[in-house]
C-alpha positions in Angstrom: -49.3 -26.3 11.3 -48.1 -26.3 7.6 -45.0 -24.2 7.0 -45.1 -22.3 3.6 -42.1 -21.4 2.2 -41.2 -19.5 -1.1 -41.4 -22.5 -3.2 -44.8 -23.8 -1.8 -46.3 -20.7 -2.9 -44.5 -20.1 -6.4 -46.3 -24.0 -7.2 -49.4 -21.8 -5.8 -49.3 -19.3 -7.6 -48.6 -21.8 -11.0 -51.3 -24.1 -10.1 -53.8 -21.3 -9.6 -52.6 -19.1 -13.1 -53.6 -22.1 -14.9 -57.2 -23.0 -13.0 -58.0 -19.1 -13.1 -59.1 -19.5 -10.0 -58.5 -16.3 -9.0 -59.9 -15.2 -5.3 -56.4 -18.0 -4.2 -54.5 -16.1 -6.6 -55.1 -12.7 -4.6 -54.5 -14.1 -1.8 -51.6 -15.8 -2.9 -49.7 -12.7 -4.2 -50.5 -10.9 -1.0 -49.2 -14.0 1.1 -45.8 -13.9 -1.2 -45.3 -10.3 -1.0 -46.5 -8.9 2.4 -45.4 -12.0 4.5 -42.5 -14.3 3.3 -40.1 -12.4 4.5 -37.8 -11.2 1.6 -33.6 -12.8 1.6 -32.2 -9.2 1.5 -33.4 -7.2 4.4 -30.0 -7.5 5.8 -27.4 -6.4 2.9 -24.5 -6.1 4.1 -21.7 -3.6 3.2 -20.0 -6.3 1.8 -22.7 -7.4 -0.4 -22.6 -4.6 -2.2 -19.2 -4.4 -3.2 -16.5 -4.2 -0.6 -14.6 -7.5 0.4 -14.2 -8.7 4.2 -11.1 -7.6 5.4 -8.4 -10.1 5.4 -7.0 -9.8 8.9 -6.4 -12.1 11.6 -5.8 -13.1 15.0 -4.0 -16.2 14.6 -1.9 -16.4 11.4 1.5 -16.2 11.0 2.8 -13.5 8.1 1.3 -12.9 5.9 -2.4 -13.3 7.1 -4.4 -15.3 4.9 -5.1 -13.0 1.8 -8.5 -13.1 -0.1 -7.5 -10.4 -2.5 -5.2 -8.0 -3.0 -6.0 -4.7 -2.1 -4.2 -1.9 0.6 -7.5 -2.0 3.6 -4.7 -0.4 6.3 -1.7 0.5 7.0 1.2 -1.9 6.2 -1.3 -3.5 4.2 -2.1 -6.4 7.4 -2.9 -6.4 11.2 0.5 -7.9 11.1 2.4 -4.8 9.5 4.2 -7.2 7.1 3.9 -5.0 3.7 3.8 -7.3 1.9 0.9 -8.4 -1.2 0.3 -11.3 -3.1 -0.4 -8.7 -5.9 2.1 -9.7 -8.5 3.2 -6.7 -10.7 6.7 -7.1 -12.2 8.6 -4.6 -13.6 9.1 -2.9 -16.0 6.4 -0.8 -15.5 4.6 1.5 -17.7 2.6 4.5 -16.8 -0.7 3.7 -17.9 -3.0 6.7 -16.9 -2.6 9.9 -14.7 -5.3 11.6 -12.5 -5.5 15.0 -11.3 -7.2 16.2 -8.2 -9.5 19.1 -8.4 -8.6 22.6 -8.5 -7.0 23.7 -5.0 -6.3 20.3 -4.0 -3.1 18.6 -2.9 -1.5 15.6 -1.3 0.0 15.9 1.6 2.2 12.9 1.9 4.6 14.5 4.9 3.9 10.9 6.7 4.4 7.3 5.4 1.7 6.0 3.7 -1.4 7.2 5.2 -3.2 6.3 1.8 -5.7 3.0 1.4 -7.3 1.3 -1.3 -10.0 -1.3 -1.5 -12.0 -1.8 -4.5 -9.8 0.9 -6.8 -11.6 3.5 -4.0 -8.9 5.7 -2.6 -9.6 6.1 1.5 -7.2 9.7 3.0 -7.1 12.3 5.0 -3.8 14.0 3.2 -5.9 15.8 0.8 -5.7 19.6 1.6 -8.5 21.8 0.2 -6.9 25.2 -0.1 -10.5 26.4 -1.0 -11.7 25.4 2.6 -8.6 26.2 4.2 -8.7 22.5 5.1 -7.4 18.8 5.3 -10.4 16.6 4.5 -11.4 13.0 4.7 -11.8 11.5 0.9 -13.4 8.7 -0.8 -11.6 8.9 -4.4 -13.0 6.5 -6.8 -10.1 5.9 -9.4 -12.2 3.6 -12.0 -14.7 7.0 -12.5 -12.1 9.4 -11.5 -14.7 11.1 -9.1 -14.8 12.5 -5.0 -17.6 10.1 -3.8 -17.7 11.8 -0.5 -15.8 14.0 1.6 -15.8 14.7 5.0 -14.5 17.3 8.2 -11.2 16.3 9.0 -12.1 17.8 12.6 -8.5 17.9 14.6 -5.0 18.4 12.4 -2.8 14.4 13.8 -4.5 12.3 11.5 -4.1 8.5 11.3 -4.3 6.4 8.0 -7.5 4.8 8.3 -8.5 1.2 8.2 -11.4 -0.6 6.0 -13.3 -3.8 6.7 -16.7 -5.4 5.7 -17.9 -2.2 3.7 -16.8 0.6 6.8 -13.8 2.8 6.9 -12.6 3.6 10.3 -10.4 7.0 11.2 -9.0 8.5 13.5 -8.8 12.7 14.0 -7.4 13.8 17.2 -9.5 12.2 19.9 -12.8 10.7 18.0 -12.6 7.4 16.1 -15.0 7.3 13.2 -16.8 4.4 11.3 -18.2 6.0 8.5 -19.8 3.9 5.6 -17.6 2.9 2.8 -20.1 3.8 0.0 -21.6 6.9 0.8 -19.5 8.3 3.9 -22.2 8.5 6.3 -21.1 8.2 10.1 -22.1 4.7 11.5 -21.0 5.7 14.9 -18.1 7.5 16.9 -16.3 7.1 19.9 -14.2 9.4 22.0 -11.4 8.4 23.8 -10.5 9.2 27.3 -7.1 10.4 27.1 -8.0 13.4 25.1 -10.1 14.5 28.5 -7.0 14.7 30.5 -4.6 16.5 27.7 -4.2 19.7 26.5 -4.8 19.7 22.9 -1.5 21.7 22.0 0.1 18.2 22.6 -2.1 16.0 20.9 -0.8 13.8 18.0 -2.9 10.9 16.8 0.1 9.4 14.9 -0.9 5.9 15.6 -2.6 3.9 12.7 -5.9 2.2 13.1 -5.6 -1.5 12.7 -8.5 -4.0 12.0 -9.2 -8.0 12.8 -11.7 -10.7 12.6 -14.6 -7.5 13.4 -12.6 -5.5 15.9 -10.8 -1.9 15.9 -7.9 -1.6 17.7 -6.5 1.9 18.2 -4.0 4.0 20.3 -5.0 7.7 21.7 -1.9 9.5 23.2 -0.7 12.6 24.1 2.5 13.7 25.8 2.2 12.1 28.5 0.6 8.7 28.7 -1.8 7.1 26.4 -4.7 4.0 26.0 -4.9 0.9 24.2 -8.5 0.7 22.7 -10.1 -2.7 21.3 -14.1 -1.2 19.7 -16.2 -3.6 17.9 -16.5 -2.8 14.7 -20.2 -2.5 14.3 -21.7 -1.1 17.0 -18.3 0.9 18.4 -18.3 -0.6 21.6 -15.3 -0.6 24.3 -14.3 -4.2 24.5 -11.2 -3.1 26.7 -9.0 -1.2 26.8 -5.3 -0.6 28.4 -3.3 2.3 30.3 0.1 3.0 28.7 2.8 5.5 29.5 4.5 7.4 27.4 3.9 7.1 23.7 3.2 4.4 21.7 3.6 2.7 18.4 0.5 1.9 15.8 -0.9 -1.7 17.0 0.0 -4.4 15.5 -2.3 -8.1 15.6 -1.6 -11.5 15.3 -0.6 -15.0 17.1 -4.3 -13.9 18.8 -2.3 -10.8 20.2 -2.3 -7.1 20.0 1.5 -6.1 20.5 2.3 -2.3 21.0 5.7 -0.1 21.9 5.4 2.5 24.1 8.2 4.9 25.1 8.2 6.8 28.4 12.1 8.6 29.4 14.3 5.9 29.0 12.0 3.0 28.9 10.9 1.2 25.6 8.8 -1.5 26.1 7.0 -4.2 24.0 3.6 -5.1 25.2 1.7 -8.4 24.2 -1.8 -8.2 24.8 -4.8 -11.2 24.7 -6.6 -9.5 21.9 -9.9 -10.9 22.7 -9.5 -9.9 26.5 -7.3 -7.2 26.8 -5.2 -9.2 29.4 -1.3 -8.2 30.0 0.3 -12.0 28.8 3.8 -10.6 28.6 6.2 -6.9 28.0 10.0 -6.8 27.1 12.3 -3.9 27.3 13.7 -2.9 24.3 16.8 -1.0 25.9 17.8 1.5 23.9 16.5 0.4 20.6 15.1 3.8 20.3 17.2 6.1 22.7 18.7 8.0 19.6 15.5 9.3 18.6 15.7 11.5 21.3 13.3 14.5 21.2 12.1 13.5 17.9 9.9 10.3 19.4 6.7 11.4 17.9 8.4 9.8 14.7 8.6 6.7 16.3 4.5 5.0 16.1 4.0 5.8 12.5 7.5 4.7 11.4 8.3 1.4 13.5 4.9 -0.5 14.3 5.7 -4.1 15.7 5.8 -6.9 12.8 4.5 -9.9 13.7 5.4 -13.2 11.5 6.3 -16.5 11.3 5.4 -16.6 15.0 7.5 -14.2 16.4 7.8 -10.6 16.5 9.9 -8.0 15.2 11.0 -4.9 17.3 13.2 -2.4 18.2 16.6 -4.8 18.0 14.9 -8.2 19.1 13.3 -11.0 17.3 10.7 -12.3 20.4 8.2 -15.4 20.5 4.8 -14.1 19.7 3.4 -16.2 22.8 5.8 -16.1 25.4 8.2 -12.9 24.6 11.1 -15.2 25.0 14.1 -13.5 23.1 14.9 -15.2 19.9 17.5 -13.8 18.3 18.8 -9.7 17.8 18.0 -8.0 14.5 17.9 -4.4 13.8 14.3 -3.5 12.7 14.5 0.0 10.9 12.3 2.7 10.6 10.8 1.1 7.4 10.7 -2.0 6.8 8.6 -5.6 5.2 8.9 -9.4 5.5 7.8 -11.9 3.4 8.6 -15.4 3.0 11.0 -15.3 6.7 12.8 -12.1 5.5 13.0 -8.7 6.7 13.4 -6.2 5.0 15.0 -3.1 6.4 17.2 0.2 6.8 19.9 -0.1 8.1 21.7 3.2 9.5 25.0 1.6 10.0 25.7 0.3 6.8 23.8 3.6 5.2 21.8 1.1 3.2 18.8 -0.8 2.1 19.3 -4.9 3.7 17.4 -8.3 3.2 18.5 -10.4 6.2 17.6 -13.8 6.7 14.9 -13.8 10.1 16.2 -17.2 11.3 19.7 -16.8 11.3 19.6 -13.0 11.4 22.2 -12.9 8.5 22.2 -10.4 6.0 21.4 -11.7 2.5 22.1 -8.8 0.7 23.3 -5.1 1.2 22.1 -2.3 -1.2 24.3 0.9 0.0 22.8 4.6 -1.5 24.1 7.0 1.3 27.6 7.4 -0.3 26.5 7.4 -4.1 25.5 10.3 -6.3 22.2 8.5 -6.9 20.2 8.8 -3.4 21.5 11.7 -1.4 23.3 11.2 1.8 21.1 10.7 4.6 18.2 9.7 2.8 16.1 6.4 4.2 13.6 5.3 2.1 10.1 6.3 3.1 8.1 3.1 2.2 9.2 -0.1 2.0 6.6 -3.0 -0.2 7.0 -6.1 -1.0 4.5 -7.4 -3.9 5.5 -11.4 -4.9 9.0 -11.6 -5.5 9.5 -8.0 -6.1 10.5 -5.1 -2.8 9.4 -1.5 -3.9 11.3 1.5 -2.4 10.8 4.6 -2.1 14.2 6.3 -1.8 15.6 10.2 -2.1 14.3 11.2 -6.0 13.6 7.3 -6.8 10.9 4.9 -6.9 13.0 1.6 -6.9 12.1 -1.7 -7.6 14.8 -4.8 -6.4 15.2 -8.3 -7.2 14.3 -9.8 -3.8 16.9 -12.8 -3.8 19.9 -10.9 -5.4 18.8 -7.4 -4.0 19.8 -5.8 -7.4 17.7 -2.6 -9.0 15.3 -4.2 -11.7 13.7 -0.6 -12.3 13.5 2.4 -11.0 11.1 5.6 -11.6 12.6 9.1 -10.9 10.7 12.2 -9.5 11.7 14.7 -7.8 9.2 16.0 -5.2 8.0 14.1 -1.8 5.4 11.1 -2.7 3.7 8.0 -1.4 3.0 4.7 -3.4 0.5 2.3 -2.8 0.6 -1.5 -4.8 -3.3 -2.8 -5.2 -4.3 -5.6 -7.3 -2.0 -5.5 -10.6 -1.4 -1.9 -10.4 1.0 0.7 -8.6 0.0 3.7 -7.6 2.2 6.9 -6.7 0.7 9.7 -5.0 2.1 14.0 -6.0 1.0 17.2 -5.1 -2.1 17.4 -7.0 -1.6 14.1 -8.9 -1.9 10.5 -9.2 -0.2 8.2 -11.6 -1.1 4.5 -12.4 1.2 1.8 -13.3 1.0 -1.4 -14.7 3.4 -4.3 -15.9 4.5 -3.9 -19.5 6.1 -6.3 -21.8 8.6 -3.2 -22.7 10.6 -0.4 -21.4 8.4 2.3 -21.8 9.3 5.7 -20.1 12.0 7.4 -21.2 14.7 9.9 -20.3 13.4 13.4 -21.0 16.1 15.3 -23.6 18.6 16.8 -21.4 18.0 14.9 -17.9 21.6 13.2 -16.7 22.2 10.0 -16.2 22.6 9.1 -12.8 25.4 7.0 -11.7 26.4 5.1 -8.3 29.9 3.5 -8.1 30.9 0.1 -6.4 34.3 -1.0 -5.9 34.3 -4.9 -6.4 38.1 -5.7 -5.6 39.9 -5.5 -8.6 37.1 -4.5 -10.5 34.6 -1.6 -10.4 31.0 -2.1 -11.1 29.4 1.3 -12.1 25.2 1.2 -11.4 24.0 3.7 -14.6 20.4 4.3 -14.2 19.0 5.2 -17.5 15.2 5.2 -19.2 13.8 3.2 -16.5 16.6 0.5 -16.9 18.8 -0.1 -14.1 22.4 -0.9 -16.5 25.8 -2.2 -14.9 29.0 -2.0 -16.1 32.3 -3.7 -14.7 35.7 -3.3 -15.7 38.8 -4.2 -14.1 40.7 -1.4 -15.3 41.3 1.6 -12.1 38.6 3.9 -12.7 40.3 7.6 -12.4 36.8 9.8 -13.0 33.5 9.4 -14.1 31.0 12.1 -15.1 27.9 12.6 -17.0 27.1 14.9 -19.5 23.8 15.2 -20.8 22.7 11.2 -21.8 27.1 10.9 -22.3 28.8 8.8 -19.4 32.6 9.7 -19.7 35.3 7.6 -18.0 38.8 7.9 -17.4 40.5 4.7 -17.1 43.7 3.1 -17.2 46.2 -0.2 -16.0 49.4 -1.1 -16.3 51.0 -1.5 -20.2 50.5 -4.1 -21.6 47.7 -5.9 -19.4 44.3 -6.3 -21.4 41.2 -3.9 -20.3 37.8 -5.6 -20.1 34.7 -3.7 -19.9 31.3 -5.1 -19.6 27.7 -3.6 -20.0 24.8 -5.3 -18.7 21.1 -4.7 -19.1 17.6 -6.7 -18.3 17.0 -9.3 -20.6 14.2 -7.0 -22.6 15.9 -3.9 -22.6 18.0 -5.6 -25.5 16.2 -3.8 -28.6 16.7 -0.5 -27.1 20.3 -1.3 -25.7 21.2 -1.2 -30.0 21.0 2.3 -29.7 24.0 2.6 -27.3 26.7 3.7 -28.3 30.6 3.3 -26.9 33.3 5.0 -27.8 37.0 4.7 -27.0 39.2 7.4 -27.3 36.2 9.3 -29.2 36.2 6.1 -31.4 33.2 4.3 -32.1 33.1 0.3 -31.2 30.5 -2.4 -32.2 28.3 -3.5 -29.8 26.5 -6.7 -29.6 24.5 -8.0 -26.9 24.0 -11.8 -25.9 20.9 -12.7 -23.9 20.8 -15.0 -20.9 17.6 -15.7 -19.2 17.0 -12.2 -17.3 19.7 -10.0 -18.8 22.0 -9.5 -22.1 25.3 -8.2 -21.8 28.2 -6.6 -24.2 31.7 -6.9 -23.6 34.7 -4.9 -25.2 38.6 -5.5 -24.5 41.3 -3.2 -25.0 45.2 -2.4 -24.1 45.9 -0.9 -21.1 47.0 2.9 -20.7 45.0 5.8 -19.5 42.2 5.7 -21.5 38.9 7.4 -22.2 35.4 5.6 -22.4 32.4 7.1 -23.5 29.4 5.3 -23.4 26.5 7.2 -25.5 22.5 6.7 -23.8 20.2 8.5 -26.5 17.5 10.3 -25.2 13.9 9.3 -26.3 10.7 11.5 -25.9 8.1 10.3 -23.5 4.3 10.1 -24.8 2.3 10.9 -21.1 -0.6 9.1 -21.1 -4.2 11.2 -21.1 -4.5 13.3 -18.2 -8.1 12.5 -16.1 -9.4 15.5 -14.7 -10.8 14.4 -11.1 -14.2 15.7 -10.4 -16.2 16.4 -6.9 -19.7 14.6 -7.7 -23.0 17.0 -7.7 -25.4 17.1 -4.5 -28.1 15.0 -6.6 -25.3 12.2 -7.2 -23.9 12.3 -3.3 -27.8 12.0 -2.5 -28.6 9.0 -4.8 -25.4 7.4 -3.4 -26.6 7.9 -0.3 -30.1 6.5 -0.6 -28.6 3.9 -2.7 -27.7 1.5 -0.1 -30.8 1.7 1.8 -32.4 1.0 -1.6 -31.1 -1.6 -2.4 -32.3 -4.4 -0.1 -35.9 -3.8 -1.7 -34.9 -3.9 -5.2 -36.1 -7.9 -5.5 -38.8 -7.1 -3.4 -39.9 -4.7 -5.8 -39.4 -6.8 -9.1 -41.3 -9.5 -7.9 -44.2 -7.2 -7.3 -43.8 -5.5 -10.3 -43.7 -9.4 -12.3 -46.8 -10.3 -9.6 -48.8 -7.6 -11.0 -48.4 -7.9 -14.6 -49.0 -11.8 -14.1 -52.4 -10.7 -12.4 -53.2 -8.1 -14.9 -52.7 -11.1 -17.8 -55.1 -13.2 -15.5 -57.6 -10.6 -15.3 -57.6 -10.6 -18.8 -57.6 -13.7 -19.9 -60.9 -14.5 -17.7 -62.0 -11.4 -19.6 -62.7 -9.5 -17.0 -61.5 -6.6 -18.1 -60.0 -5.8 -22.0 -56.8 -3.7 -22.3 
């Protein structure tokens, strides 16, 4: 038997245009269009737009990337934080977005915020029109709702996207719903929700997704379950009775680790995460016995990290295969590696640390609990690390540090609760009803608003004093070796009181970054309400201005001028109408048979010239 493919009968088709012979040409078109099966029957969600997700089983941090958006929580199966994305500050606020009327973020957890293909995936969206949180698809490129859908049980979970579905969690159902139009693929309901009463139920714990599978914990007060679903059809692939409850999931190494806290007992779980098999557990002593009654914290907050072969919990560094102890290292609340280190909080210390993961050795220690810049007691909330810069979230500030040095390269102050999310070459920050879009810029481009203070944070450096002024964006430095007796600010005025002993020489130096220089000739220093000359000489990634003086008790005023700030155009948000949510809805469905179509379409006008030509018929 002769096999005809597509090409056989395209030379058919050819051949029998030319020889007119026209009863094969009938036949031929319905041979090419009824029964050579057409390439796209089977689009995928993929094909038509969203990327494959870049998870995996068996990679050490960070899994291997294929682009560089947020598909989950921590960005990985591995909860690393950490992007490729390479967006270096200074930053410039490039366009803002404002949700529809009655609408509102409600960032009250970490990050519970995705993006994948500039489309916004949430359930912190509150709908004071519906009285209601709801699920979102927010397409930031059109500034339009795609879809929404019945958040249907308050505990949400950020959701997770891979090949074209978003999975979520509300109270006891997990959802696959499809990416482009939010139609539900399938559901499944977990068993734990059958033996809890619902006044206890918190979903806090974050779907994560790898090489096709879901992986989800359901808990309540009491005990909770492991879940591994296949991510097509929904199916249980295993799952796993835990006590107590239990951290987001986290997968790599070809494991699912997990912490789960019942009483007094902390344990870290490693799972085969094709089989569900038990391969090893650790106790974690009293990593978390200060959290006390507020454990419900604890999943969202402290997921495993799994990298470089080993994982990251509680206080212990632990082979990824065997559980063997390798080393003791305080994993905060928040925290990121990347490149073999961690990132953290660190409660003792009252600040922000980079240790080294091998040696477990700090590398450097940012302290904000004893400064007037971050209030005392304030953690930062999200922790990022995009190339070789770490974003913070911390108190009023949206920080961004130097990764090697652990200095503040820029920083972004607001002064209401917010989330951030770093996709592609752009940052964005999540606010009540608002979203705001940054990008890099080749100058400093927010300013001070006329009348804000500048904020200060003071370091003692032995015999000198190195005073952090935070100022238009610009992190700026200065050190002097003379005692410091007060500092204050006054409007955009930073007064200091200095003095030495007579005779001995005062230095005092200002630093800036390196492009900061053409707005750093607008500052102004005085001494003793005298005006100096200030000149700045540029190194490779700062300039810096010195000044000397004779000791006595002194005054130093140092003059920031206030510039006004040009917000970009505001983008009013819109919900899309019923006729558009239906046409995105048949679209995907339509789409396979789009080439199908065309070639009939070509087929027929090709027929129709025949016909005519044999002059059969005259148009």
């Amino acid at each position: 038997m002769r096999i005809v493919d597509n090409t056989t009968i395209w030379v058919i088709l050819v051949r029998e245009a030319t020889s007119f012979n026209m009863k094969a040409l009938v036949v031929g078109l319905i041979f090419f269009i009824i029964i050579v099966p057409t390439p796209f029957h089977n689009v995928s969600a993929s094909q038509m737009g969203f990327q494959s997700n870049p998870c995996s089983t068996s990679s050490s941090s960070p899994p291997s990337e294929t682009f560089d958006d947020w598909p989950m929580f921590c960005r990985d199966s591995c909860h690393t934080s950490f992007t490729s994305s390479h967006i270096v500050p200074p930053l410039k606020l490039v366009s803002r977005l404002r949700l529809p009327e009655g609408c509102m973020f409600c960032c009250g957890d970490p990050t519970r915020i995705v993006i994948v293909d500039d489309v916004v995936f949430t359930d912190t969206i509150y709908d004071s029109t519906k009285n209601e949180e709801r699920f979102y698809a927010l397409d930031l490129k059109n500034g339009t709702i795609m879809w929404d859908v019945e958040r249907y049980v308050d505990g949400g979970s950020a959701p997770a996207v891979m090949d074209g579905i978003v999975y979520y969690q509300s109270g006891p159902e997990i959802y696959a719903l499809n990416a482009t139009n939010g139609e539900e693929i399938w559901s499944y309901r977990t068993e734990i929700w059958s033996n809890a009463r619902t006044e206890y139920w918190d979903s806090h714990s974050n779907l994560v997704c790898a090489k096709g599978v879901v992986y989800a914990v359901a808990w309540d007060s009491n005990s909770g379950r492991l879940y591994a679903l296949n991510g097509t059809t929904g199916a249980q692939i295993w799952s796993f009775l835990l006590l107590g409850v239990s951290s987001s999931p986290s997968v790599g190494e070809g494991m699912v680790y997990v912490i789960s806290k019942w009483g007094d007992t902390t344990r870290l779980y490693a799972f085969n995460a094709s089989t569900g098999e038990l391969v090893w557990y650790s106790d974690l002593g009293d990593s978390y016995d200060d959290l006390g009654d507020s454990y419900v914290i604890l999943p969202s907050m402290s997921p495993p990290i799994v990298a470089s072969q080993k994982v990251f919990a509680g206080n212990g560094i632990f082979d990824a295969k065997t559980g063997d102890i390798c080393g003791n290292l305080r994993v905060g609340f928040r925290s990121a590696i990347a490149e073999d280190v961690l990132y953290t909080t660190n409660d003792e210390f009252s600040a922000l640390c980079a240790y080294n993961i091998t040696t477990g050795k700090p590398i450097w220690i940012w302290k904000y609990e004893d400064s007037e810049l971050i209030p005392s007691g304030i953690a930062p909330r999200t922790l990022m690390v995009a190339d070789k810069i770490l974003y913070a979230d911390i108190g009023d500030f949206l920080l961004a540090f130097n990764v090697i040095t652990g200095k503040p390269l820029w920083y972004y102050f607001h002064n209401t609760t917010r989330d951030f999310v770093i996709s592609g070459t752009r940052l964005y920050m999540f606010d009540g009803n608002m979203i705001y879009v940054f990008e890099e810029s080749v100058n400093w481009c927010r300013t001070m608003e006329p009348g804000d203070s500048v904020h200060i944070n003071i370091i003692p450096k032995g015999v000198w004093s190195e005073i952090q002024v935070f100022w238009s964006n610009a992190p700026i430095t200065i050190m002097t070796n003379s005692s410091v007796l007060a500092v204050q600010s006054e409007g955009n005025r930073l007064i200091m009181e200095v003095a030495g002993v007579n005779g001995t020489i005062g230095m005092l130096n200002v630093t800036v970054p390196k492009d900061f220089v053409p707005m750093s000739s607008n500052i102004t220093i005085y001494l003793d309400s005298e005006p100096l000359n200030l000149n700045f000489t540029q190194y490779s990634s700062y300039s810096i201005a010195s000044i000397r003086y004779h000791h006595s008790k002194r005054e130093i005023a140092i003059r920031f001028p206030s510039y006004a700030q040009i917000e970009p155009t505001l983008t009013n948000i819109r919900f899309l109408r019923d006729s558009q949510k239906r046409f995105i809805r048949f679209l995907p469905s339509f789409l396979p048979y789009i080439w199908l179509i065309a070639i009939t379409i070509i087929s027929m006008l090709v027929l129709i010239i025949i016909l005519y030509k044999k002059n059969i018929f005259r148009l």
